[in-house]
TIGUPA-404840 format. One record per residue (C-alpha): residue number from 1; x, y, z. Coordinates in steps of 0.1 Angstrom, whole numbers, plus 5000, padded with zeros to 4 digits. Last residue first. Layout:
{k:NUM; c1:X; c2:Y; c3:Z}
...
This chain:
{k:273; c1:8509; c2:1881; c3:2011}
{k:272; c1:8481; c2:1891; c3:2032}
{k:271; c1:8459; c2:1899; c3:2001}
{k:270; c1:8471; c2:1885; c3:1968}
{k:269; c1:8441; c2:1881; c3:1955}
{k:268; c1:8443; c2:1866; c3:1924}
{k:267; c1:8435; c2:1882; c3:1892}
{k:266; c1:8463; c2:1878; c3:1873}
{k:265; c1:8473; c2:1894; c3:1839}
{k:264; c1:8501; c2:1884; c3:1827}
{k:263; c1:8528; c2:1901; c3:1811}
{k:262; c1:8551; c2:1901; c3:1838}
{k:261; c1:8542; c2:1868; c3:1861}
{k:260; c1:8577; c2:1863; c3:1877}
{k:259; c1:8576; c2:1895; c3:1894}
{k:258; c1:8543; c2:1896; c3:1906}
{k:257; c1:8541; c2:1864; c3:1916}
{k:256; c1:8573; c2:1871; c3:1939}
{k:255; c1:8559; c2:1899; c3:1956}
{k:254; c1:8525; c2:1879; c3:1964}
{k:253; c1:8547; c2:1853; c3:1977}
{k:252; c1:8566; c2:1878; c3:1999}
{k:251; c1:8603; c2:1881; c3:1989}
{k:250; c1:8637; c2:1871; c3:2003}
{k:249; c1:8630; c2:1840; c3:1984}
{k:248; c1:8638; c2:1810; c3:2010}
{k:247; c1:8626; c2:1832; c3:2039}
{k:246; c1:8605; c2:1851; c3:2022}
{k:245; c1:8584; c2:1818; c3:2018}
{k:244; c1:8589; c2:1805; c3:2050}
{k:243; c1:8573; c2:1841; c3:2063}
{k:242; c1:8543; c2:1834; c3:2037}
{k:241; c1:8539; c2:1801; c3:2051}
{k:240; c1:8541; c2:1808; c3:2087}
{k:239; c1:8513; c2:1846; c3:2081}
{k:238; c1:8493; c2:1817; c3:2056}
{k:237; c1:8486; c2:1788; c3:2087}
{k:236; c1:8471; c2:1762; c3:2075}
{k:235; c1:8503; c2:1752; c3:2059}
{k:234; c1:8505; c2:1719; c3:2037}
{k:233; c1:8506; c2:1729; c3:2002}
{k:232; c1:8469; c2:1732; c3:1991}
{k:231; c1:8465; c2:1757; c3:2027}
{k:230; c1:8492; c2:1780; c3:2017}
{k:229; c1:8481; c2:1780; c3:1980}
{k:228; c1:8446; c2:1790; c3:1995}
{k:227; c1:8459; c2:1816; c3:2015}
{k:226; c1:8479; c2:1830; c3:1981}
{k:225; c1:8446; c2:1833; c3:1961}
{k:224; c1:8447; c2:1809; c3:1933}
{k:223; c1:8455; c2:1826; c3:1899}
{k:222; c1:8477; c2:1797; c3:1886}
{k:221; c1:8506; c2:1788; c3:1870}
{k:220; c1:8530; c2:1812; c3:1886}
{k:219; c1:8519; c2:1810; c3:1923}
{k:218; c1:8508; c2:1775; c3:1920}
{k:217; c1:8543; c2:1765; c3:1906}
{k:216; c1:8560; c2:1784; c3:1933}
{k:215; c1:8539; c2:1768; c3:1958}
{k:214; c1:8550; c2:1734; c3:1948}
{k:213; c1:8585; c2:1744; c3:1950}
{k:212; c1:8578; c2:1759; c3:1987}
{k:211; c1:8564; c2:1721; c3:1994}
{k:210; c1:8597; c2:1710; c3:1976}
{k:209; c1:8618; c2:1730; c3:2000}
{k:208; c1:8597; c2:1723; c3:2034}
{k:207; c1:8604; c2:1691; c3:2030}
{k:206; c1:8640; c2:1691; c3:2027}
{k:205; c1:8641; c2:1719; c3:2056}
{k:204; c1:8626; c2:1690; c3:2077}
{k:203; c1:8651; c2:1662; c3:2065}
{k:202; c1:8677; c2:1680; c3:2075}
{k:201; c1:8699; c2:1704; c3:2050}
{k:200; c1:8744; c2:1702; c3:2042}
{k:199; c1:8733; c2:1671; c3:2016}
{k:198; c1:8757; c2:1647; c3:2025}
{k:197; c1:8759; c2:1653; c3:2065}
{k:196; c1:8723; c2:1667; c3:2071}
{k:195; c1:8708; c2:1639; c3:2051}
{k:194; c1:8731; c2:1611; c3:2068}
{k:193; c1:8723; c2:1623; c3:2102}
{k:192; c1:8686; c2:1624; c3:2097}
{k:191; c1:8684; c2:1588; c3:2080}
{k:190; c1:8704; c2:1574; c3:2108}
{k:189; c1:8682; c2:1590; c3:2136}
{k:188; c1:8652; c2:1579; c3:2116}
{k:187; c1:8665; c2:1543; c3:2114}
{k:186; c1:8666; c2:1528; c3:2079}
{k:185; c1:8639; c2:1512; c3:2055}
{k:184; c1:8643; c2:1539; c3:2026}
{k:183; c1:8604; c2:1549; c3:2034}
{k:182; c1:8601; c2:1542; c3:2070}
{k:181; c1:8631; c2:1569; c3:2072}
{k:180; c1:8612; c2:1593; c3:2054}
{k:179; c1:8580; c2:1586; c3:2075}
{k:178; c1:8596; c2:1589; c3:2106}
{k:177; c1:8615; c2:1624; c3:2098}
{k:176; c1:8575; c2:1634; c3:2087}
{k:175; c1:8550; c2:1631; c3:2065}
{k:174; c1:8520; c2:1654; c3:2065}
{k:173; c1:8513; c2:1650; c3:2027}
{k:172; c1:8524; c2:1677; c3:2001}
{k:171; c1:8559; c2:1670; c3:2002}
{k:170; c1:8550; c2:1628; c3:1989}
{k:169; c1:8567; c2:1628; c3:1954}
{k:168; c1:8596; c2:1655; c3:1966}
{k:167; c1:8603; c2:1635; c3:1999}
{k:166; c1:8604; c2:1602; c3:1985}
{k:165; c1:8631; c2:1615; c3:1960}
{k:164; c1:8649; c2:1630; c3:1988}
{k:163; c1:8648; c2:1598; c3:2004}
{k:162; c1:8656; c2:1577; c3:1977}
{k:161; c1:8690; c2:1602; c3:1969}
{k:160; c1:8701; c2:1594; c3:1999}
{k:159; c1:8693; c2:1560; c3:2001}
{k:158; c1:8733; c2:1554; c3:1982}
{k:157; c1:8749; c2:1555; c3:2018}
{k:156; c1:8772; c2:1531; c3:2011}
{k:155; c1:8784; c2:1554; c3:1985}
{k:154; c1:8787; c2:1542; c3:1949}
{k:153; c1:8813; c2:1541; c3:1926}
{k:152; c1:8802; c2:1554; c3:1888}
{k:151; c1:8793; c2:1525; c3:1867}
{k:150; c1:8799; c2:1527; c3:1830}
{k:149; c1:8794; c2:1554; c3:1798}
{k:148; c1:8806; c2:1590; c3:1804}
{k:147; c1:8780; c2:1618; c3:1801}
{k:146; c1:8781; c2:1636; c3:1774}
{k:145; c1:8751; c2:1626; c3:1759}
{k:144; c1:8734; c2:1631; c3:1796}
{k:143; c1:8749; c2:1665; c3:1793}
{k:142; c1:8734; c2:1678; c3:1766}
{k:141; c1:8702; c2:1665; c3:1769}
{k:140; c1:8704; c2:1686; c3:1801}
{k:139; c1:8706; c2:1719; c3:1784}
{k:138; c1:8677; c2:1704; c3:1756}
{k:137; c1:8655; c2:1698; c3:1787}
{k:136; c1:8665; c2:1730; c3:1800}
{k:135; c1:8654; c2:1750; c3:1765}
{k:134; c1:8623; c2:1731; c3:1767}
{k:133; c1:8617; c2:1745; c3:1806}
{k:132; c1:8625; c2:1781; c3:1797}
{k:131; c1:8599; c2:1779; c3:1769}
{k:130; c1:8572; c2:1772; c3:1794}
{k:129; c1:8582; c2:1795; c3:1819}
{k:128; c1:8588; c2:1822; c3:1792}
{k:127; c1:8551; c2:1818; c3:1775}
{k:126; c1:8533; c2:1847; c3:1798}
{k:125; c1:8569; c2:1870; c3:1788}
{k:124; c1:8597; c2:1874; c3:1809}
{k:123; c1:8617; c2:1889; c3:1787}
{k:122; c1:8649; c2:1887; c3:1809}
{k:121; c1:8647; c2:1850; c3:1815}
{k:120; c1:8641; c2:1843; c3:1776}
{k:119; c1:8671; c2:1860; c3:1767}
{k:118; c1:8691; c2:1843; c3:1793}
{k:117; c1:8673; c2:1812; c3:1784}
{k:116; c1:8687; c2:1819; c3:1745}
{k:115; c1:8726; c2:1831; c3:1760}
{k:114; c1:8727; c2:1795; c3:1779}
{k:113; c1:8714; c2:1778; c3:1748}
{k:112; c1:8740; c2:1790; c3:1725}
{k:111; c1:8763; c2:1784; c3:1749}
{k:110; c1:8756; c2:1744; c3:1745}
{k:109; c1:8753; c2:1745; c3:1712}
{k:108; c1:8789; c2:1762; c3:1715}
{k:107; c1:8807; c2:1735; c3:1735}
{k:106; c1:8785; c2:1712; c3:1711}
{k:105; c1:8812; c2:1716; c3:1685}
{k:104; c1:8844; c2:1720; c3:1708}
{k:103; c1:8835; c2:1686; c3:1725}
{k:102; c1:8821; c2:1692; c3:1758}
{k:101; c1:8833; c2:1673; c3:1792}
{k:100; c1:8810; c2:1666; c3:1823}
{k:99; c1:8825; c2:1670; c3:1860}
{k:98; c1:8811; c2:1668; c3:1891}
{k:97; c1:8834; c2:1634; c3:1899}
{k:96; c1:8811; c2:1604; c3:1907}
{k:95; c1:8799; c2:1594; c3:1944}
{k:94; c1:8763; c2:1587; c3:1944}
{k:93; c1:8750; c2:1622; c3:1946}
{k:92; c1:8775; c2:1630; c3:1915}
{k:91; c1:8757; c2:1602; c3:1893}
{k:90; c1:8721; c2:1613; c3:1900}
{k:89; c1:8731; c2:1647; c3:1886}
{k:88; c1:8739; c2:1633; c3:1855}
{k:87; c1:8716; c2:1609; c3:1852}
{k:86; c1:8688; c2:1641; c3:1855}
{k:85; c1:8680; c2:1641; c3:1816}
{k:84; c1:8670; c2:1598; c3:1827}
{k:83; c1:8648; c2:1612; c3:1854}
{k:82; c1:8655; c2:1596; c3:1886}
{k:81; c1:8671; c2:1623; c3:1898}
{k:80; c1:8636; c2:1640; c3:1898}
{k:79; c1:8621; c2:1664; c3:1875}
{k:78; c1:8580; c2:1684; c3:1874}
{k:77; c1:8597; c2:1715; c3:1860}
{k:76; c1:8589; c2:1729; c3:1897}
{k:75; c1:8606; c2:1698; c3:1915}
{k:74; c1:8639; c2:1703; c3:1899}
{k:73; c1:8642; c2:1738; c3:1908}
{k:72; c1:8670; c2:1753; c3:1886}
{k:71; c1:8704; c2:1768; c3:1888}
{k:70; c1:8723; c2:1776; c3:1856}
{k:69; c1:8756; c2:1791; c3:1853}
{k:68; c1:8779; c2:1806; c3:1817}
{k:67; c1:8812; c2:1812; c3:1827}
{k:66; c1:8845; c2:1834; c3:1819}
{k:65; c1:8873; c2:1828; c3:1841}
{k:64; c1:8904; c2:1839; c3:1841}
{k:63; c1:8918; c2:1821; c3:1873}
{k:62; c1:8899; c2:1798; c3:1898}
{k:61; c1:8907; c2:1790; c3:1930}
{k:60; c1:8892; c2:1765; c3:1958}
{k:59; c1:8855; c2:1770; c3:1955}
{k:58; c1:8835; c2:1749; c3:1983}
{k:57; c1:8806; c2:1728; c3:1973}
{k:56; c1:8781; c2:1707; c3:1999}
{k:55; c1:8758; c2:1689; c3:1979}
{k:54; c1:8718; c2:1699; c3:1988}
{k:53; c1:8708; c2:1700; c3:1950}
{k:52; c1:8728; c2:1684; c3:1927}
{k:51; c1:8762; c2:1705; c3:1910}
{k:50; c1:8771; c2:1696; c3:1877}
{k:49; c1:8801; c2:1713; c3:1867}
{k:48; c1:8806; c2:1714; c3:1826}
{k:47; c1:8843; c2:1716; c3:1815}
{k:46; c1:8845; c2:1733; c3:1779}
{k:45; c1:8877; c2:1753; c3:1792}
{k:44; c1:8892; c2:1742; c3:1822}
{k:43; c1:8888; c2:1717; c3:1852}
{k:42; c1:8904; c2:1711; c3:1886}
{k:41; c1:8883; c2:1691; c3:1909}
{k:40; c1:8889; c2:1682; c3:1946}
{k:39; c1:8869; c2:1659; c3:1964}
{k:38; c1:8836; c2:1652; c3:1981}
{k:37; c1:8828; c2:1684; c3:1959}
{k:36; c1:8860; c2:1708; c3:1959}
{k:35; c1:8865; c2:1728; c3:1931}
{k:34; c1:8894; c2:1742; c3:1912}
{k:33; c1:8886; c2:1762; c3:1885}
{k:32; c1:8903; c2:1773; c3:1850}
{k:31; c1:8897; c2:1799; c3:1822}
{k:30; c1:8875; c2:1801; c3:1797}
{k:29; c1:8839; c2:1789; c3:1786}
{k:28; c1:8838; c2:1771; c3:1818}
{k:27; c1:8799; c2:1758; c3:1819}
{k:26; c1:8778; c2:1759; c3:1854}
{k:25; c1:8754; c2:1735; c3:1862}
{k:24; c1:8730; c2:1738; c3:1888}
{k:23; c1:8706; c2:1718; c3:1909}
{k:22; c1:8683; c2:1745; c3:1937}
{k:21; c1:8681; c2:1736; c3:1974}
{k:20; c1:8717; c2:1749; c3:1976}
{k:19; c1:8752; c2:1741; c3:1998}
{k:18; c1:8782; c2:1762; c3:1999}
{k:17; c1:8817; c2:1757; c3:2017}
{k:16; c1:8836; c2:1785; c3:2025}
{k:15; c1:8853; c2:1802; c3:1996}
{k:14; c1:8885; c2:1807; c3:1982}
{k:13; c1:8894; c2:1833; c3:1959}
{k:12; c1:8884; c2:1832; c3:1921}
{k:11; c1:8905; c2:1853; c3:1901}
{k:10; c1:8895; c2:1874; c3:1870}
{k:9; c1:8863; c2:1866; c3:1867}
{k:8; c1:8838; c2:1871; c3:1838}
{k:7; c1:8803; c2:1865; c3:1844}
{k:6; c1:8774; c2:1850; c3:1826}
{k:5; c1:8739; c2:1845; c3:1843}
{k:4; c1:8706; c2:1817; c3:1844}
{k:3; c1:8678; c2:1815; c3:1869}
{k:2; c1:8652; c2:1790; c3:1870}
{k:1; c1:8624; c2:1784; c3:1896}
């Protein structure tokens, strides 16, 4: 759902494009980076990069580096793009540069809450979901105030972000390629093209990303058993779903809920899982 970490590095070699299911944002305390997202970056010291889920990024260089790094599951704190904390985000899908700038002052707010959901992310306590999700809100806040003012350019193929939106609102129904493409009133060959191209995922493993967010929830915020959280989420099938779900996790769901769930005390049966 959330996971947060600080490194030091000493030089950043290339790297072959990337591409997550999961938004991040990753603050240069020190040092500099060069970054390509739709086109190359260079930023430095109190530089924020604001990465949306499913945009291909490839690491250039970087030297001296120290960082603080978030990545999140939107879906699973119940955000879209279209949530004014997610503007940010929103703004890089449609063509604007990655990059948010700190003053000194809220530079170390804004570290101050990376070292806190560290904290929080290592205790993992019953309330630590809960708390970790303020603290994010107050990490985005951040970044929407910094956020420059005025129009970013806009891609032509601005539905993108629609579709995906679609998709996380309606994961849990049978819809399909079709239905996606229905839904931002293009062709379904067009819609699948443009996914896979901008986002570096199809349509399909879309879908099957926010119904594994969903699932994640219902693994941590309830006691269901995991066949039945297969079944709420779209798979009737619980050996396909738990195999998606180690898939995307490298865990079994019942493995998972264990480990995000220290300090509680669930009774769910966890058989199969």
């Amino acid at each position: 759902m959330i996971e947060v970490g600080h490194m030091h590095v000493a030089e950043l070699a290339w790297h072959a494009p990337l591409s997550h299911t999961d938004h991040s944002a990753t603050l240069i305390v020190a040092g500099s980076l060069e970054m390509t997202v739709g086109e190359t970056v260079s930023a430095g010291p109190n530089a924020v990069l604001v990465v949306p889920a499913g945009v291909p990024h490839e690491p250039v260089r970087g030297h001296d580096l120290e960082l603080w790094g978030v990545r999140f599951c939107a879906s699973c704190f119940d955000l879209d793009e279209s949530h004014p904390l997610m503007t940010p985000y929103a703004r890089v899908r449609r063509g604007a540069l990655p990059l948010v700038s700190l003053s000194e002052a809220r530079r170390d707010r804004v570290v101050q809450l990376y070292e806190d959901m560290a904290r929080e992310q290592d205790a993992g306590l019953p309330e630590s979901p809960e708390l970790l999700r303020s603290m994010l809100l107050l990490l985005l806040a951040e970044f929407y105030r910094a956020t420059p003012a005025g129009p970013s350019k806009w891609r032509a193929s601005s539905f993108v972000p629609e579709a995906l939106s679609f998709i996380q609102r309606r994961a849990l129904e049978a819809i399909s390629l079709r239905d996606v493409a229905s839904a931002v009133g293009r062709a379904p060959t067009h819609v699948a093209a443009t996914v896979k191209r901008e986002t570096g995922h199809t349509v399909g493993e879309w879908i099957t990303a926010a119904k594994l967010a969903e699932a994640s929830s219902r693994l941590l915020h309830t006691d269901d058993p995991i066949a039945d959280i297969a079944a709420s989420v779209g798979w009737r099938d619980q050996t396909h779903f738990i195999r998606q779900f180690r898939k995307a996790h490298d865990e079994t769901p019942a493995a998972w809920r264990r480990r995000h769930r220290r300090g509680h005390q669930g009774s769910g049966d966890e058989r199969g899982g």
